[in-house]
C-alpha positions, -999 to +999 in steps of 0.1 A: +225+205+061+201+186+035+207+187-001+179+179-021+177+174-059+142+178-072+131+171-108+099+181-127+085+160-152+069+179-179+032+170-190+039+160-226+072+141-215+090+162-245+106+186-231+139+181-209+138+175-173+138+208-154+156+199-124+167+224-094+195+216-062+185+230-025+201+233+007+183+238+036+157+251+015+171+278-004+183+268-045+216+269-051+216+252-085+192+250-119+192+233-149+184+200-169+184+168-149+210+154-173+234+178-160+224+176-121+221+145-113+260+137-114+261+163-082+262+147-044+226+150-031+209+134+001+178+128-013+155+131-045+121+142-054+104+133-084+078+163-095+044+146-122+022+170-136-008+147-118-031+150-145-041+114-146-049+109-112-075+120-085-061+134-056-087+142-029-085+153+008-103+132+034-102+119+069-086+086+071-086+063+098-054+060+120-037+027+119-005+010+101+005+025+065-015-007+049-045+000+075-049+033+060-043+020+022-073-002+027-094+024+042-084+043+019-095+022-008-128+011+007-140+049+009-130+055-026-142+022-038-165+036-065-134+054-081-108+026-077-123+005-102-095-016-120-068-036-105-037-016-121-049+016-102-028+019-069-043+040-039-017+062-014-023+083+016-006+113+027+005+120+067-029+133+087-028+169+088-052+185+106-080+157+107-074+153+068-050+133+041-042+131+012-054+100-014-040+100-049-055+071-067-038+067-099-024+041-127+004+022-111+019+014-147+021+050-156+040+063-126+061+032-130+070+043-167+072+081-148+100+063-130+115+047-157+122+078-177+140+094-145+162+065-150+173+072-181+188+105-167+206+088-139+177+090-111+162+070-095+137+092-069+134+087-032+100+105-031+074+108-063+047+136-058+022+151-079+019+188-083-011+199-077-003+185-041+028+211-035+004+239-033-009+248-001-046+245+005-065+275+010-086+284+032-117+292+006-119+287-031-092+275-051-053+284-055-039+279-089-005+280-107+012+272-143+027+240-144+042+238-183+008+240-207-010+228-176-024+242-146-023+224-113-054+232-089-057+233-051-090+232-024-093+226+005-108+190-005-097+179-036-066+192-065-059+183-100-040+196-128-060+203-164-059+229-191-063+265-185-095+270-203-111+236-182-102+253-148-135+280-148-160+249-160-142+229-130-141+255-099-175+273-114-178+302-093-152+296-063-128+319-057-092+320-072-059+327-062-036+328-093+000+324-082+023+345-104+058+326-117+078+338-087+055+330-063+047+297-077+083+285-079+084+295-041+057+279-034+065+242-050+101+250-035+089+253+001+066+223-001+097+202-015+117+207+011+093+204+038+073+173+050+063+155+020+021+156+014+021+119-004+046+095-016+034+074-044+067+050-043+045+024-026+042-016-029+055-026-064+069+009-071+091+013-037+124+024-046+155-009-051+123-033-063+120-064-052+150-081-034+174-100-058+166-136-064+194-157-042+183-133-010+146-143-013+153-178-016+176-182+008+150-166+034+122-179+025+142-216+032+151-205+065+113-196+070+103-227+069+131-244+084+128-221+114+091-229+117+091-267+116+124-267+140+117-239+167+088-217+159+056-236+160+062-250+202+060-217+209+039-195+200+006-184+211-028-192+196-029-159+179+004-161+160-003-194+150-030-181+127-005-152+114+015-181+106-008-203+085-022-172+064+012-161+054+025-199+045-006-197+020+019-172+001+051-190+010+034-220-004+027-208-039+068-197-040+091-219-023+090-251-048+105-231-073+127-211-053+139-236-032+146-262-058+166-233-081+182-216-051+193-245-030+199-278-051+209-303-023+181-296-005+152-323-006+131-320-037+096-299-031+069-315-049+041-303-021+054-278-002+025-278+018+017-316+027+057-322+032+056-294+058+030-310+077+045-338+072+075-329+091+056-315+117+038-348+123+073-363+127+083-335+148+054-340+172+039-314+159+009-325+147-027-310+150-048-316+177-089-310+179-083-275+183-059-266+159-080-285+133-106-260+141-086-232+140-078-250+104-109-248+091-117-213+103-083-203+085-100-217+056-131-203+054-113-172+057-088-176+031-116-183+006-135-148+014-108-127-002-105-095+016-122-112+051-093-113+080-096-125+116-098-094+140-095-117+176-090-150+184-093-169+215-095-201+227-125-206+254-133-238+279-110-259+258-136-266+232-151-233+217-130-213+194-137-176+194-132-150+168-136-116+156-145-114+119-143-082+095-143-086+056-156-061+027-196-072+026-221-095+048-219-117+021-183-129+030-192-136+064-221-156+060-200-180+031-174-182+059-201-195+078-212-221+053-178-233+045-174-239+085-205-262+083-193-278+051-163-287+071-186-303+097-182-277+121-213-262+143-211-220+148-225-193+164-225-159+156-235-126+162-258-104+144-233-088+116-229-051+124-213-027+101-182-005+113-160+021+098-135-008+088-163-029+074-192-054+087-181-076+114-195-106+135-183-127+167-181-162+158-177-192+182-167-229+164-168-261+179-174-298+175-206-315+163 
């Protein structure tokens, strides 16, 4: 049995928070949030009226959730124009998910007025997105002064007298109030379409101060004492571009967190200082795989698909980044380094241009 509170957020912000109870799918309880929210529950939905926002229906690569995010973002790249507008993608369904792209401080402040009511939302949808595509034309139903639109490729919520200059001469499906309440009830409780609680936003926040500091100590104590003798090549390289983020946190951290440690002027050179005493210090090869690190770091966006180590001298990669102008100043910060290179011709793929690159020695 699965009790579920859901809570609609009206489009003025105004009103009070309509809020309903479900279990297993069927309301048992209705009523302001204020008044709900004090009830045992399993999980929460948060309901926007998703008229700020484009939500569109596409096919989206498979891959991990920040894979798809970056696909995502790359296809729509014309419409995500400013850095405060966050991208999510829905489940595939059918060949097709859903994107919302939409302003990451205005959900956030969507979030914040749930608080004041005592919630704090497992799950934060937009509306238009609990109506079920259909098959042709659109499918429309009130939400408040608004109505919330579905396709089969994109939905949105405007006012009533917008919707005919938007859908033009598609057909409609108007849902009446019964059969939209049904309809947002069964979508609710079901497999959610998109979750915009993502990055920044993800419900709990950040982890508290003494907890981050504490592991990001034993990072780098784990790396210089045990780590670094064994791993491969490959994780090597995960390793230096993710101490390029370490780096810019643990001098503060570490000082305030843990006070009898050394003092961290360079968090940086001290840690390969401490390799050097370790025996840990770089050889030919690593200071190639240096400088390839690098030149990658500097092309923000550019990562490093494969890498291998060939004949003991050539070091072998696969490289993707956002444009062919990324690659070639790769290339040119490798011979800037005093490095010689060879690539291949720079192709373009679904995930962006790429190009095989071997380093070695003058």
């Amino acid at each position: 049995m699965t009790i579920t509170l859901c809570c609609f957020l009206p489009p003025d912000g105004a009103a009070p928070h309509a809020a309903l109870v479900t279990r297993d799918a069927v309301v048992v309880q209705r009523g302001d949030l204020a008044d709900l929210v004090a009830h045992k529950f399993d999980r929460s939905v948060l309901v926007l009226p998703g008229d700020d926002m484009a939500l569109l229906s596409r096919p989206v690569p498979s891959g991990t959730p920040a894979q798809r995010i970056a696909a995502a973002r790359l296809m729509l790249k014309d419409a995500v124009s400013s850095q405060g507008e966050g991208v999510a993608v829905g489940p595939d369904t059918g060949g097709q998910s859903w994107i919302a792209v939409f302003d990451e401080a205005a959900v956030e402040a969507a979030i914040a007025r749930a608080a004041e009511h005592g919630l704090d939302p497992d799950v934060v949808v937009p509306a238009p997105l609990l109506l079920t595509p259909p098959m042709a034309g659109a499918k429309i139903s009130q939400y408040g002064h608004l109505h919330i639109v579905s396709t089969d490729g994109r939905a949105f919520a405007a006012e009533p007298d917008m919707i005919q200059a938007i859908l033009g001469d598609s057909p409609i499906e108007t849902l009446d109030e019964a059969q939209s309440f049904q309809a947002l009830v069964d979508s609710l409780c079901s497999t959610w379409p998109i979750n915009l609680r993502i990055g920044a936003l993800q419900r709990g926040g950040a982890p508290r101060f003494p907890e981050k500091a504490l592991k990001l100590a034993a990072a780098l104590a784990a790396v210089c004492a045990l780590v670094w003798p064994a791993i491969p090549l490959v994780e090597a390289a995960r390793y230096r571009q993710a101490a390029a983020a370490l780096d810019k946190q643990s001098m503060d951290v570490v000082k305030t967190a843990l006070p009898d440690a050394p003092r961290i002027v360079n968090a940086r050179a001290q840690l390969d200082e401490k390799m050097a005493t370790l025996g840990l210090g770089l050889g030919s090869s690593e200071r190639r795989l240096a400088a390839l690190l690098n030149a990658v770091a500097q092309a923000d966006g550019a990562s490093i698909e494969t890498l291998s180590m060939r004949s003991g001298e050539d070091l072998s990669a696969t490289l993707s980044a956002n444009s062919q102008a990324q690659l070639q100043a790769i290339g040119q910060s490798l011979a800037a380094a005093g490095y010689v290179f060879q690539s291949s011709p720079i192709r373009p793929t679904g995930g962006g241009p790429r190009s095989d690159i071997t380093v070695r020695l003058r």
